[in-house]
C-alpha positions in Angstrom: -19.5 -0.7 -14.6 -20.9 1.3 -11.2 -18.5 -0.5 -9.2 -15.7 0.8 -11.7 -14.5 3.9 -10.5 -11.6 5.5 -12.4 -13.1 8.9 -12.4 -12.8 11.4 -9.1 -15.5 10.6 -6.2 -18.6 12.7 -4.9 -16.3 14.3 -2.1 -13.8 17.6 -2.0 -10.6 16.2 -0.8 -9.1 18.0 2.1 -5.1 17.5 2.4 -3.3 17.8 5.9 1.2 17.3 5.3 3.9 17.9 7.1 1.6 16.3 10.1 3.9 14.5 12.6 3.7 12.0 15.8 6.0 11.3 18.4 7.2 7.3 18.1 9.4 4.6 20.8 8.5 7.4 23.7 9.9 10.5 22.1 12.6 8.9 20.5 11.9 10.3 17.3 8.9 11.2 15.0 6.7 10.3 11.7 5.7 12.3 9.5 2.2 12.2 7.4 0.8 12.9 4.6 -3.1 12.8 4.9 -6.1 13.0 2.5 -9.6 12.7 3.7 -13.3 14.1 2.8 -14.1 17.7 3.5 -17.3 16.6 4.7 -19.1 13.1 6.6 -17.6 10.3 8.3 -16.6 8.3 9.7 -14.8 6.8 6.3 -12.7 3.4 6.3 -9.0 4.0 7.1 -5.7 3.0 4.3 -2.3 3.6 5.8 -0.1 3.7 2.6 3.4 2.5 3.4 6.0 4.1 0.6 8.4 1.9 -1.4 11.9 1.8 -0.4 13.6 5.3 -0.9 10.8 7.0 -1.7 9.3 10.2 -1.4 7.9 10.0 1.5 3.8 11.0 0.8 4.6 11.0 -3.0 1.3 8.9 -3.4 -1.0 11.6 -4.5 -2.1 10.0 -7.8 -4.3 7.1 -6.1 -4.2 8.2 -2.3 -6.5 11.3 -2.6 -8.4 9.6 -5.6 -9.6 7.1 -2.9 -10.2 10.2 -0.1 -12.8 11.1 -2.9 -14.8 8.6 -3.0 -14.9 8.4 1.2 -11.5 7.1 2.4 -9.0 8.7 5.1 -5.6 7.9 3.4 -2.8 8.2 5.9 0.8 7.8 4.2 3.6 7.7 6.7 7.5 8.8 6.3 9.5 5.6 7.1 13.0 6.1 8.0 14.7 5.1 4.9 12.7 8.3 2.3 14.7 9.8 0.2 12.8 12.8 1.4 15.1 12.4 4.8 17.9 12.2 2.8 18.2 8.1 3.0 20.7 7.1 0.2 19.3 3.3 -1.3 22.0 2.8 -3.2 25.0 2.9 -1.2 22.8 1.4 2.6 24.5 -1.7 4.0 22.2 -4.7 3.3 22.5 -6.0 6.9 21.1 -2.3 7.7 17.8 -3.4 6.0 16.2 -5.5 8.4 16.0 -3.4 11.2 14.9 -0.8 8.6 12.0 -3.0 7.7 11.3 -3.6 11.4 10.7 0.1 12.1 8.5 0.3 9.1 6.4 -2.5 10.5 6.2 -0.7 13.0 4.6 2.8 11.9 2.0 0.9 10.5 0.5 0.2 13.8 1.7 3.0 15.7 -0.3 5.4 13.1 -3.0 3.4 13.7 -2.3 3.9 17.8 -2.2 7.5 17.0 -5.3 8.4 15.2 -6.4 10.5 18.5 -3.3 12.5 18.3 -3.8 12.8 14.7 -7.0 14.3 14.7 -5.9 16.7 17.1 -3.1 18.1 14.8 -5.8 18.5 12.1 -9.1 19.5 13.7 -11.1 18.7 10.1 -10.3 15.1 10.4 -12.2 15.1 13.9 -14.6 12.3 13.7 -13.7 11.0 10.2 -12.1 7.8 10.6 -13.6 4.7 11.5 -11.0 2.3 13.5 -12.9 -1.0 12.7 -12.6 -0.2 9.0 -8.6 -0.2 8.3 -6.9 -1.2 5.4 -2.8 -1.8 4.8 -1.8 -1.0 1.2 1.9 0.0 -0.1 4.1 -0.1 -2.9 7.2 -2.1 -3.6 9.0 -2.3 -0.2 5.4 -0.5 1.1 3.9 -3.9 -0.3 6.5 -6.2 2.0 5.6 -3.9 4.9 1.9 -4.1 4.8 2.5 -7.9 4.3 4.1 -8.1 7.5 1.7 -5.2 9.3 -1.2 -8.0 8.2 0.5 -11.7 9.5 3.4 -12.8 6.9 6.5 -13.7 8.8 10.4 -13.9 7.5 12.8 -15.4 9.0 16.9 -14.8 7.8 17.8 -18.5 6.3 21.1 -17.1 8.3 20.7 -16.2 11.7 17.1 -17.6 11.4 15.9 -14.1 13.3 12.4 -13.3 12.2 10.4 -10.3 11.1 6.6 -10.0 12.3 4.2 -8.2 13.8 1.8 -8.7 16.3 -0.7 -7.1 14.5 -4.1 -7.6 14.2 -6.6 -4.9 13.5 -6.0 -4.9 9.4 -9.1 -6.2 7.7 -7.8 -5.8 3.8 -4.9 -6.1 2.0 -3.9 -3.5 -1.2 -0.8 -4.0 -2.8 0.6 -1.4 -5.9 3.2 -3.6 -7.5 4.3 -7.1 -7.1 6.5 -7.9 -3.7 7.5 -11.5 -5.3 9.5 -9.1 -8.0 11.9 -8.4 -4.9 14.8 -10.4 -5.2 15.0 -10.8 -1.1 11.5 -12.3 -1.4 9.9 -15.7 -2.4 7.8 -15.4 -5.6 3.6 -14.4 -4.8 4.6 -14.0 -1.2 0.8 -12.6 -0.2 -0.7 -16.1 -0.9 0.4 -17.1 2.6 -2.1 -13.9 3.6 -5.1 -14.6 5.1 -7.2 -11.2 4.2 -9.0 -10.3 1.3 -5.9 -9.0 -1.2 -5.4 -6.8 -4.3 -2.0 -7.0 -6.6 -1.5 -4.5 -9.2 1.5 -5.7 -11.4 1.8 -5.3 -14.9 4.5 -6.1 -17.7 7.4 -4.2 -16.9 6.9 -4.3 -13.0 10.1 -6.2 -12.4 10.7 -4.8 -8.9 12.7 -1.1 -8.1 16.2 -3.4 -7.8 15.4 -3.6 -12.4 18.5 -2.7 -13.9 20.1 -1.3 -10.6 23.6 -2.5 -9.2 22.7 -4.4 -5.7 23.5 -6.2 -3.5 21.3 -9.2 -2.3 22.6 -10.9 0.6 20.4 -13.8 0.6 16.1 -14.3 0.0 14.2 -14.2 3.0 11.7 -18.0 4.0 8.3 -17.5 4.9 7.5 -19.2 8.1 3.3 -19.0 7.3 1.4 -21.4 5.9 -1.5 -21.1 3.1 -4.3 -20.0 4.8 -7.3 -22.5 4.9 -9.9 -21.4 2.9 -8.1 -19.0 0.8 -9.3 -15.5 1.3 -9.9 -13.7 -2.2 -6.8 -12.1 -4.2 -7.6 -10.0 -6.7 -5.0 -9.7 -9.4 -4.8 -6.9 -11.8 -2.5 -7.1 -14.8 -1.6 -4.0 -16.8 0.4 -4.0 -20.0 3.3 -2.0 -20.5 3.5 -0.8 -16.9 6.7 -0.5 -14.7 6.9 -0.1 -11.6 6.4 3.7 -10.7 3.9 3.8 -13.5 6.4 5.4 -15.7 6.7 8.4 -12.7 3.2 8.3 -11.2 4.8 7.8 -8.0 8.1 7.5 -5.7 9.8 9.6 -8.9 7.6 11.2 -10.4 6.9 12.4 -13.4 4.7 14.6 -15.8 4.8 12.0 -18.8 3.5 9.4 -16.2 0.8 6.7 -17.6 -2.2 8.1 -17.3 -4.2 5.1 -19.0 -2.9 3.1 -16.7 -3.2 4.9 -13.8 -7.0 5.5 -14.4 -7.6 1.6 -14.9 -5.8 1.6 -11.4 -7.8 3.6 -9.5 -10.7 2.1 -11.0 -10.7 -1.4 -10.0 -8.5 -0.1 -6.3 -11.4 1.5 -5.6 -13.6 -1.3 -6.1 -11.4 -3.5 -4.4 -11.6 -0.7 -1.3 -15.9 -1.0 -1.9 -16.0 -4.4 -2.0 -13.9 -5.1 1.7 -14.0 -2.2 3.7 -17.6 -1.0 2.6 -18.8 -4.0 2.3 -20.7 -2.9 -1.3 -22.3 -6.1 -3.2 -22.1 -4.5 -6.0 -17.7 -4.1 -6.0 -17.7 -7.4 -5.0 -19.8 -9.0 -8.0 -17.6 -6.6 -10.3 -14.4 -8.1 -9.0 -15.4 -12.1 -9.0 -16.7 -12.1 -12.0 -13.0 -10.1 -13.6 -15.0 -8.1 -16.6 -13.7 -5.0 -16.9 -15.1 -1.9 -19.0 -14.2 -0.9 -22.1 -12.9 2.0 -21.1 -10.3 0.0 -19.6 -9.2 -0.8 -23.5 -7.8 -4.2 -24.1 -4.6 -3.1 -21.9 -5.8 -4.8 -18.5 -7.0 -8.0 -16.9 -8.4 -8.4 -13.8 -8.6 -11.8 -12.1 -8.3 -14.2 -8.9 -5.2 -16.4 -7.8 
Protein backbone atom coordinates (compact mmCIF):
# COMPACT_ATOMS: atom_id res chain seq x y z
CA UNK A 1 0.00 0.00 0.00
CA UNK A 2 3.18 2.58 0.46
CA UNK A 3 4.37 1.68 -2.80
CA UNK A 4 0.73 2.64 -4.18
CA UNK A 5 0.75 6.15 -4.97
CA UNK A 6 -2.40 7.54 -6.60
CA UNK A 7 -2.45 10.59 -4.44
CA UNK A 8 -0.03 13.86 -5.33
CA UNK A 9 3.72 13.50 -4.16
CA UNK A 10 5.73 15.44 -1.34
CA UNK A 11 7.06 18.02 -4.00
CA UNK A 12 5.52 21.49 -5.59
CA UNK A 13 5.59 20.93 -9.25
CA UNK A 14 7.24 23.64 -11.26
CA UNK A 15 5.98 23.77 -15.10
CA UNK A 16 8.34 25.20 -17.87
CA UNK A 17 6.11 25.15 -21.88
CA UNK A 18 6.58 26.55 -24.87
CA UNK A 19 10.50 25.51 -24.20
CA UNK A 20 12.14 24.73 -27.60
CA UNK A 21 15.54 23.13 -29.08
CA UNK A 22 17.14 23.47 -32.22
CA UNK A 23 17.14 19.64 -34.12
CA UNK A 24 19.20 18.12 -37.61
CA UNK A 25 21.63 21.36 -37.25
CA UNK A 26 19.07 24.09 -37.24
CA UNK A 27 16.82 22.55 -39.48
CA UNK A 28 13.99 22.95 -37.41
CA UNK A 29 12.92 22.82 -33.70
CA UNK A 30 11.07 20.82 -30.68
CA UNK A 31 9.04 21.98 -28.61
CA UNK A 32 8.61 20.91 -24.68
CA UNK A 33 6.52 20.64 -22.31
CA UNK A 34 8.30 20.18 -18.83
CA UNK A 35 7.37 19.36 -15.26
CA UNK A 36 9.88 18.94 -12.57
CA UNK A 37 10.28 19.51 -8.53
CA UNK A 38 10.57 22.99 -7.24
CA UNK A 39 13.09 21.88 -5.08
CA UNK A 40 16.17 18.77 -4.82
CA UNK A 41 17.60 16.75 -7.45
CA UNK A 42 18.85 15.30 -9.32
CA UNK A 43 15.42 13.23 -10.08
CA UNK A 44 15.24 10.28 -12.75
CA UNK A 45 14.34 11.53 -16.19
CA UNK A 46 10.75 10.24 -18.40
CA UNK A 47 10.57 11.65 -21.91
CA UNK A 48 6.81 11.28 -22.78
CA UNK A 49 6.39 10.72 -26.52
CA UNK A 50 2.49 11.89 -27.50
CA UNK A 51 0.19 9.60 -29.48
CA UNK A 52 -0.23 10.21 -32.99
CA UNK A 53 -2.08 13.68 -33.59
CA UNK A 54 -2.05 14.70 -30.39
CA UNK A 55 -1.74 17.65 -28.47
CA UNK A 56 1.41 18.00 -28.23
CA UNK A 57 2.23 18.30 -24.06
CA UNK A 58 -1.43 17.36 -23.39
CA UNK A 59 -0.16 14.80 -20.75
CA UNK A 60 -0.70 16.82 -17.69
CA UNK A 61 -2.93 14.25 -15.80
CA UNK A 62 0.00 11.69 -15.11
CA UNK A 63 3.19 13.70 -16.25
CA UNK A 64 3.20 16.30 -13.40
CA UNK A 65 1.69 13.65 -10.98
CA UNK A 66 5.00 11.77 -11.39
CA UNK A 67 7.17 15.41 -11.21
CA UNK A 68 5.52 15.23 -7.64
CA UNK A 69 6.69 12.49 -6.33
CA UNK A 70 10.58 13.46 -7.76
CA UNK A 71 10.47 12.97 -11.58
CA UNK A 72 11.64 15.46 -14.43
CA UNK A 73 8.92 14.76 -17.07
CA UNK A 74 10.03 16.05 -20.49
CA UNK A 75 7.12 15.73 -23.19
CA UNK A 76 8.25 16.58 -26.63
CA UNK A 77 6.11 18.09 -29.78
CA UNK A 78 6.62 15.47 -32.66
CA UNK A 79 5.96 16.66 -36.01
CA UNK A 80 2.73 15.11 -36.67
CA UNK A 81 0.56 17.20 -33.28
CA UNK A 82 -2.39 18.34 -33.98
CA UNK A 83 -1.15 21.32 -31.98
CA UNK A 84 1.11 22.16 -35.46
CA UNK A 85 -1.80 21.79 -37.29
CA UNK A 86 -0.91 17.93 -38.58
CA UNK A 87 -4.29 16.54 -40.01
CA UNK A 88 -4.27 12.34 -39.07
CA UNK A 89 -6.99 11.79 -40.93
CA UNK A 90 -6.42 12.73 -44.38
CA UNK A 91 -1.83 12.00 -44.10
CA UNK A 92 -0.64 9.61 -46.80
CA UNK A 93 0.19 6.32 -45.07
CA UNK A 94 3.56 6.05 -46.94
CA UNK A 95 4.14 9.59 -45.12
CA UNK A 96 4.12 7.63 -41.79
CA UNK A 97 7.28 6.11 -41.67
CA UNK A 98 9.45 8.82 -42.02
CA UNK A 99 7.08 10.42 -39.50
CA UNK A 100 7.92 7.74 -37.01
CA UNK A 101 11.54 8.09 -37.87
CA UNK A 102 11.72 11.73 -36.77
CA UNK A 103 9.87 10.81 -33.57
CA UNK A 104 12.55 8.20 -32.85
CA UNK A 105 14.52 10.53 -33.19
CA UNK A 106 13.42 13.37 -30.56
CA UNK A 107 13.67 10.86 -28.09
CA UNK A 108 17.31 10.86 -28.06
CA UNK A 109 18.01 14.18 -29.20
CA UNK A 110 16.02 15.56 -25.99
CA UNK A 111 18.00 13.48 -24.13
CA UNK A 112 21.25 15.13 -26.13
CA UNK A 113 19.86 18.36 -25.14
CA UNK A 114 19.34 18.36 -21.49
CA UNK A 115 22.31 21.06 -21.22
CA UNK A 116 20.55 23.36 -23.46
CA UNK A 117 17.44 22.58 -21.75
CA UNK A 118 18.40 23.63 -18.48
CA UNK A 119 19.70 26.73 -19.75
CA UNK A 120 16.22 27.80 -21.16
CA UNK A 121 14.82 27.12 -17.75
CA UNK A 122 17.34 28.03 -14.99
CA UNK A 123 15.09 26.09 -12.10
CA UNK A 124 15.69 22.83 -13.76
CA UNK A 125 19.63 23.49 -13.26
CA UNK A 126 20.97 20.47 -11.63
CA UNK A 127 17.66 18.46 -11.46
CA UNK A 128 17.97 15.72 -13.83
CA UNK A 129 19.97 12.72 -13.47
CA UNK A 130 21.24 11.31 -17.04
CA UNK A 131 21.86 7.68 -15.80
CA UNK A 132 18.31 7.57 -14.58
CA UNK A 133 16.05 7.85 -17.87
CA UNK A 134 13.00 6.34 -18.66
CA UNK A 135 10.95 6.21 -22.29
CA UNK A 136 7.19 6.13 -21.75
CA UNK A 137 4.32 7.22 -24.43
CA UNK A 138 0.91 6.71 -25.41
CA UNK A 139 -0.56 4.98 -28.43
CA UNK A 140 1.82 5.97 -31.39
CA UNK A 141 4.03 7.56 -28.16
CA UNK A 142 4.14 3.70 -27.04
CA UNK A 143 5.51 2.50 -30.69
CA UNK A 144 8.06 5.29 -30.40
CA UNK A 145 9.49 4.59 -27.06
CA UNK A 146 9.46 0.96 -28.29
CA UNK A 147 11.79 1.78 -30.90
CA UNK A 148 13.86 4.69 -28.71
CA UNK A 149 14.54 1.34 -26.40
CA UNK A 150 15.70 -1.62 -29.17
CA UNK A 151 12.48 -3.01 -31.09
CA UNK A 152 13.09 -2.87 -34.82
CA UNK A 153 10.45 -2.90 -37.88
CA UNK A 154 11.03 -3.70 -40.97
CA UNK A 155 8.32 -2.91 -44.12
CA UNK A 156 7.29 -6.65 -45.22
CA UNK A 157 7.43 -4.46 -48.66
CA UNK A 158 10.49 -2.72 -49.28
CA UNK A 159 11.94 -4.59 -46.17
CA UNK A 160 13.49 -0.91 -45.03
CA UNK A 161 13.75 -0.90 -41.26
CA UNK A 162 12.92 1.46 -38.41
CA UNK A 163 15.45 1.50 -35.33
CA UNK A 164 17.41 3.31 -33.32
CA UNK A 165 20.72 3.19 -32.11
CA UNK A 166 19.79 3.96 -28.85
CA UNK A 167 20.96 2.90 -25.77
CA UNK A 168 20.82 5.02 -22.65
CA UNK A 169 16.95 4.03 -21.74
CA UNK A 170 16.88 1.90 -18.62
CA UNK A 171 12.74 1.42 -18.31
CA UNK A 172 10.04 1.08 -20.31
CA UNK A 173 6.33 2.87 -19.55
CA UNK A 174 3.72 2.37 -21.88
CA UNK A 175 -0.11 4.26 -21.53
CA UNK A 176 -2.12 2.03 -23.76
CA UNK A 177 -1.55 -1.03 -25.69
CA UNK A 178 0.75 -0.67 -29.08
CA UNK A 179 -0.39 -4.39 -30.17
CA UNK A 180 -4.03 -2.55 -30.58
CA UNK A 181 -2.39 -0.80 -33.61
CA UNK A 182 -3.38 -2.34 -36.60
CA UNK A 183 0.26 -1.61 -38.32
CA UNK A 184 1.68 -3.62 -35.43
CA UNK A 185 2.05 -7.36 -34.33
CA UNK A 186 -0.02 -8.19 -31.20
CA UNK A 187 2.20 -7.54 -27.53
CA UNK A 188 4.96 -6.08 -29.58
CA UNK A 189 7.08 -4.95 -26.20
CA UNK A 190 7.71 -8.69 -25.37
CA UNK A 191 10.59 -8.59 -27.80
CA UNK A 192 11.88 -5.60 -25.18
CA UNK A 193 14.57 -6.21 -23.19
CA UNK A 194 13.92 -3.56 -20.15
CA UNK A 195 11.87 -3.61 -17.34
CA UNK A 196 8.12 -2.65 -18.94
CA UNK A 197 4.76 -1.35 -17.82
CA UNK A 198 1.32 -1.67 -20.12
CA UNK A 199 -1.65 0.13 -19.10
CA UNK A 200 -4.61 -1.24 -21.31
CA UNK A 201 -7.95 -1.71 -20.28
CA UNK A 202 -11.40 -2.81 -21.89
CA UNK A 203 -12.16 -0.43 -24.36
CA UNK A 204 -8.47 0.41 -25.29
CA UNK A 205 -8.78 -0.84 -28.85
CA UNK A 206 -6.15 1.46 -30.33
CA UNK A 207 -6.95 5.47 -31.59
CA UNK A 208 -7.68 3.87 -35.39
CA UNK A 209 -11.37 2.32 -33.10
CA UNK A 210 -14.19 3.23 -35.22
CA UNK A 211 -12.09 5.66 -37.52
CA UNK A 212 -12.03 5.26 -41.42
CA UNK A 213 -8.12 4.30 -42.28
CA UNK A 214 -6.17 3.23 -44.24
CA UNK A 215 -3.58 0.40 -43.29
CA UNK A 216 -1.17 -0.29 -45.87
CA UNK A 217 0.22 -3.36 -44.56
CA UNK A 218 1.47 -4.57 -40.48
CA UNK A 219 4.92 -3.92 -39.85
CA UNK A 220 7.54 -7.62 -38.76
CA UNK A 221 9.59 -7.34 -35.92
CA UNK A 222 13.07 -8.25 -36.64
CA UNK A 223 14.03 -8.82 -32.54
CA UNK A 224 13.94 -11.70 -30.84
CA UNK A 225 12.53 -12.51 -27.16
CA UNK A 226 15.02 -11.43 -24.95
CA UNK A 227 16.79 -14.16 -22.86
CA UNK A 228 15.76 -14.03 -19.49
CA UNK A 229 12.71 -12.00 -19.88
CA UNK A 230 12.97 -8.62 -18.22
CA UNK A 231 9.74 -7.98 -16.01
CA UNK A 232 6.35 -6.53 -17.75
CA UNK A 233 4.07 -5.26 -15.68
CA UNK A 234 0.52 -5.38 -16.99
CA UNK A 235 -2.20 -3.34 -15.66
CA UNK A 236 -5.77 -3.93 -16.82
CA UNK A 237 -8.54 -1.40 -16.22
CA UNK A 238 -12.23 -1.97 -16.87
CA UNK A 239 -14.17 0.24 -18.92
CA UNK A 240 -11.23 2.34 -20.06
CA UNK A 241 -10.65 3.55 -23.72
CA UNK A 242 -8.01 4.82 -24.91
CA UNK A 243 -7.72 8.60 -23.96
CA UNK A 244 -9.21 7.65 -20.66
CA UNK A 245 -12.54 8.90 -21.76
CA UNK A 246 -10.52 12.63 -22.48
CA UNK A 247 -7.73 12.47 -19.87
CA UNK A 248 -5.39 13.06 -22.49
CA UNK A 249 -4.65 13.76 -26.39
CA UNK A 250 -8.62 15.13 -26.38
CA UNK A 251 -9.34 16.03 -23.42
CA UNK A 252 -11.96 16.25 -21.51
CA UNK A 253 -13.68 17.45 -18.11
CA UNK A 254 -15.87 14.20 -17.78
CA UNK A 255 -12.53 12.25 -18.10
CA UNK A 256 -12.21 8.97 -15.75
CA UNK A 257 -11.05 9.94 -12.80
CA UNK A 258 -11.21 6.43 -11.07
CA UNK A 259 -9.26 5.30 -13.47
CA UNK A 260 -6.86 7.72 -13.87
CA UNK A 261 -6.08 7.61 -10.07
CA UNK A 262 -5.50 3.71 -10.18
CA UNK A 263 -3.09 4.85 -13.10
CA UNK A 264 -0.94 6.96 -11.45
CA UNK A 265 -0.85 4.79 -8.60
CA UNK A 266 0.73 1.67 -9.74
CA UNK A 267 2.91 4.14 -12.81
CA UNK A 268 4.34 5.48 -10.08
CA UNK A 269 5.36 2.44 -8.48
CA UNK A 270 6.37 1.06 -11.62
CA UNK A 271 8.69 4.49 -11.90
CA UNK A 272 9.98 3.49 -7.90
CA UNK A 273 10.54 0.16 -8.51
CA UNK A 274 13.16 0.75 -11.82
CA UNK A 275 14.48 4.03 -11.83
CA UNK A 276 14.67 4.48 -7.84
CA UNK A 277 15.49 1.31 -7.35
CA UNK A 278 12.79 1.21 -4.13
CA UNK A 279 12.28 -2.53 -2.69
CA UNK A 280 9.40 -1.73 -1.53
CA UNK A 281 7.65 -0.79 -5.45
CA UNK A 282 9.11 -3.63 -6.50
CA UNK A 283 7.62 -6.29 -3.94
CA UNK A 284 4.21 -4.27 -4.58
CA UNK A 285 4.37 -4.94 -8.30
CA UNK A 286 5.55 -8.86 -8.23
CA UNK A 287 3.28 -9.83 -5.97
CA UNK A 288 0.01 -7.87 -8.33
CA UNK A 289 -2.26 -7.05 -5.00
CA UNK A 290 -3.65 -3.95 -5.39
CA UNK A 291 -5.53 -1.75 -2.63
CA UNK A 292 -8.87 -1.42 -2.16
CA UNK A 293 -9.00 1.71 -3.06
CA UNK A 294 -8.30 0.57 -6.40
CA UNK A 295 -12.10 -1.03 -6.25
CA UNK A 296 -12.55 -4.29 -8.03
CA UNK A 297 -12.12 -2.24 -11.42
CA UNK A 298 -8.26 -3.13 -11.89
CA UNK A 299 -5.73 -6.00 -12.16
CA UNK A 300 -2.31 -5.72 -12.07
CA UNK A 301 -0.04 -8.54 -13.25
CA UNK A 302 3.18 -9.91 -15.21
CA UNK A 303 3.38 -11.38 -18.89
Amino acid sequence: AVAYKPDPGPYGVIIAGNVSIDADEGARSILLRLSFPDRGGPYPLVVLSHGGGCIGGSYSAVGDHWASHGYVVIQPTHADSASLGFDMANVDPRRMEGIIRQRVADMSIVINRTDDIERSVPALKGKIDPDRLVAAGHSMGGATALLATGMVLENPFSKQRVDSQEDRYGALLLLSEPGHNPTLPEAPWQTNKLPTFIYTGTNDRGSESGETTRIPFQYNIVNELPDPLPPKHHLWIDGIDHFLSGAWCRTTDSFDREGLDILRGVSTAFLDAYAKGDGAARTFLDAGALPERAGTRATLSQR
